[in-house]
N, C-alpha and C positions, 0 to 999 in steps of 0.2 A: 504493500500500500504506500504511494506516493505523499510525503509530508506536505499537508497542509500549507498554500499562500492566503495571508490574511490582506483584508481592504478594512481599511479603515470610512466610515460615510460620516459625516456631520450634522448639526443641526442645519433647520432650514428655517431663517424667522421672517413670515409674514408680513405684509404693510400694511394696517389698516386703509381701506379707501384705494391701494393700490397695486396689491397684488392679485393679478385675476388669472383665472384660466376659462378657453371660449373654444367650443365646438362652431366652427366659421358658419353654422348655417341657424347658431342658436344665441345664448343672451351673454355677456359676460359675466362668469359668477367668481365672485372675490372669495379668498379663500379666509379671513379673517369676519364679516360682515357679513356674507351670503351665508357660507356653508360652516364653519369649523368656532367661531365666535373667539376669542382670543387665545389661541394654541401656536404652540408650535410643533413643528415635525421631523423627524431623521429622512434622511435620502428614503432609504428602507429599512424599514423595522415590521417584528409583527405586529404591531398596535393599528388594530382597525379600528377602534370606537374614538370617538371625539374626545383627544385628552392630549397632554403636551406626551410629544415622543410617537404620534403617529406618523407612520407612514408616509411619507410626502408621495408615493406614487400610487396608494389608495386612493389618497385626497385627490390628487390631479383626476383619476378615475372616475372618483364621485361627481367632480366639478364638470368635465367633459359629457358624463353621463345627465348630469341635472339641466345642462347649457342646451343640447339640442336635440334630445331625445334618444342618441343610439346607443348602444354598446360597447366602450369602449375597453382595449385591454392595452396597460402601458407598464411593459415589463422594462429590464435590464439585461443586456446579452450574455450572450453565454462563457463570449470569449473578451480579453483584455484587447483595448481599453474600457469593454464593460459601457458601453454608451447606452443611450435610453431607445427605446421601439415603441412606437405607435401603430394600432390598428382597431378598425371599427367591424359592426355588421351591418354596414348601410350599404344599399345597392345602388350609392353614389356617391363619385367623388368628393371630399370634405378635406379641408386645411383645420389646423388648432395655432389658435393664437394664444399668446399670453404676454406678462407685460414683465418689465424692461429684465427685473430683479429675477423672473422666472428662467426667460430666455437665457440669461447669462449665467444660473444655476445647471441648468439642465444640460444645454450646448444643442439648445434649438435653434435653426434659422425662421425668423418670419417668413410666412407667406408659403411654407413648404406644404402641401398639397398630398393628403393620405390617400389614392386610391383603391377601387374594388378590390376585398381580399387580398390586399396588400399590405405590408409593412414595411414601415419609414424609420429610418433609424438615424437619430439625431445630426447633427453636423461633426457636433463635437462632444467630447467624454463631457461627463460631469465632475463643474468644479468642486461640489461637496463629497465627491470617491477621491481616493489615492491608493495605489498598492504599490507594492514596491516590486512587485513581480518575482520575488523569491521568497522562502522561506523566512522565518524568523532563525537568527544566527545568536541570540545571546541575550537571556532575562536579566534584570534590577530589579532592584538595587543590590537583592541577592539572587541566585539563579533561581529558577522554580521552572516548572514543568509548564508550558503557558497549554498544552492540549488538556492540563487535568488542572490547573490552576488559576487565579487570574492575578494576583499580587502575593506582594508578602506585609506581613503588619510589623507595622509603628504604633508608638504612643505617645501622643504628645505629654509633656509636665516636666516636672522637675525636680530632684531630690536636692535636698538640703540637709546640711548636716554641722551641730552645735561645736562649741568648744569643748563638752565633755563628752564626745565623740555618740552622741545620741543623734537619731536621722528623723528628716520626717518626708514624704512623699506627696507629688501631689501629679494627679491624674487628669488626664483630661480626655479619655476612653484608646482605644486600638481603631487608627483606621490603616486602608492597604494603601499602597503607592507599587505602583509597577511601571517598568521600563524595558520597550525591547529596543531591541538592535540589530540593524542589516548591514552585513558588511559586504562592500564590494559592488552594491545596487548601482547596475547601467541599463540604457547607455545614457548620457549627460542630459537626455530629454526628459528623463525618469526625474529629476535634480532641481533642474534651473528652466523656467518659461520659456517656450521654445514658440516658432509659429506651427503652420499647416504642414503634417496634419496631425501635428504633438500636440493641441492646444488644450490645456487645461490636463492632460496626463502625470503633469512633475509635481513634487514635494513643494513646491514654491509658491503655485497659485492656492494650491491645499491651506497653505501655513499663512499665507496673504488673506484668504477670504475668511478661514475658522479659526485655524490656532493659533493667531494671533491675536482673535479677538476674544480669547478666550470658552469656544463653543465647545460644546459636549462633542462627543465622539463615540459613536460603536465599531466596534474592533469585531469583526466577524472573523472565525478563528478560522472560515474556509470559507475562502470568494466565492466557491463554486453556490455557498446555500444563500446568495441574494438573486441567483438569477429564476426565471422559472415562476414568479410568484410576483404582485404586486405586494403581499404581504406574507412574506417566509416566514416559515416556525421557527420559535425560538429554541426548538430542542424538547425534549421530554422530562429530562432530568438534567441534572448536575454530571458532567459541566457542558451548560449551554451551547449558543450554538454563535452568539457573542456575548461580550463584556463591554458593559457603561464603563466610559472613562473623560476624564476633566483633564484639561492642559495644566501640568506642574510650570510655577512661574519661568524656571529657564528655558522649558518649551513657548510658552508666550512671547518670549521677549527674543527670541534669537532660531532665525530660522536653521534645521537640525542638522542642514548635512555638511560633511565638509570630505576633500579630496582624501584617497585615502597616501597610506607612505609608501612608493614616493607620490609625491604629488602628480596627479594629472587629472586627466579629463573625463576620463572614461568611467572609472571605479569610485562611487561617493559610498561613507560610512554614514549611516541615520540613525540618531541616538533619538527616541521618541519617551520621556518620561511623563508617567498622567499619574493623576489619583485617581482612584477606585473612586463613582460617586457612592451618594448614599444608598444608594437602593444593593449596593455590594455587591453580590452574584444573581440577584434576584433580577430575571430579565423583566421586561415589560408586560403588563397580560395584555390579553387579545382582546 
């Protein structure tokens, strides 16, 4: 059995009044005001019901679906770069439009034109996926197993101790922090913003649009289980099928990758450290 390449997908945050999605032959429906009321969503996750952490290609589904009456179905491919696919059951031809913040999430071109029993498949990757296209090469902060683990625990506080060598402790509970690492990740478009037809595939635009601005993250621990589903399971038991994670402040602040030794172009090392959010191992329900 071939080891597992994980993607990382991001939040997706909504604009009141101006995030919409529009079946070209039906109404524009805002995803904040229309349909979902103040949430927000992951690229994909399993969460179909109206709550923060749904699905952003459910929603689009629903939106398309409510906008002009067909059926529509908007998966993720099968293969890297994993772009987005569109396709209806109408027995005519139909475009989907959407507005500016969508189009530039997804890597939709305007005005692109879905066809009888056809599917249309984006322009460009999406900027809320990255994978590094291999393996993970090395856990943090101490090693752990990431297919049967997803961090290791800390605790915040602090012991202190008197001059008559009496101590006293103070707690402030166990949370996880986990760090992986890819060495050797090419070629240089995987890294650094490239144009056509690399656009939005690297670490760069990933770290520009999310982890920089500090966005959640699910780490799906096999790329292979977002395709296939607008809303993939999250696994039966422990250990799921991703892991909730939060950008650790030196991920925020300093994009992750650097040349490896000796320097060049080709081969970047990507140190990605998150915290464990709250919700721990407990995936999202459906």
């Amino acid at each position: 059995m071939a080891t597992p390449i994980p993607v990382f997908v991001s939040q997706f945050i909504p604009v009141s009044g101006t995030t919409f999605i529009a079946d070209d032959a039906g109404n524009h429906e805002y995803l904040v005001d229309d349909l979902f009321g103040n949430i927000w969503q992951y690229l994909v996750s399993n969460r179909t019901t109206v709550a923060n952490g749904m699905s952003l290609l459910k929603a689009i589904e629903s939106g398309l679906n409510t906008s002009g009456g067909k059926t529509w179905t908007v998966r993720i491919s099968a293969t890297s770069p994993f772009k987005l696919t569109f396709a209806h059951n109408s027995g005519s031809s139909t475009g989907v439009s959407m507005s500016s913040d969508l189009e530039s999430a997804l890597g939709w071109d305007s005005g692109t034109t879905v066809g009888v029993g056809a599917t249309v498949t984006a322009a460009r990757a999406s900027s809320l996926l990255w994978t590094p296209d291999m393996p993970i090469s090395m856990t943090g902060p101490q090693m752990f197993d990431p297919l049967v683990s997803y961090g290791v625990p800390t605790s915040a506080g602090a012991v202190q101790r008197a001059p008559d060598m009496t101590a006293a402790a103070v707690s402030n509970g166990v949370q996880w922090s986990a760090e992986y690492r890819f060495n050797g990740v090419q070629p240089y478009y995987k890294l650094r913003a490239s144009g056509s037809p690399y656009v939005n595939q690297d670490l760069e635009t990933f770290w520009t649009n999310n982890l920089s601005k500090g966005r959640r993250v699910l780490m799906w621990r096999d790329r292979t289980n977002i395709t296939g589903s607008s809303a993939p399971s999250e696994g039966s038991a422990s250990p799921y099928n991703y892991v909730e994670y939060f950008p650790q402040p030196s991920l925020r602040e300093n994009l992750p990758g650097t040349p490896m030794a000796p320097p060049n172009l080709v081969y970047w090392d990507v140190s990605l450290p998150f915290y464990v959010t709250e919700n721990g191992e407990t995936p999202l329900t459906d």
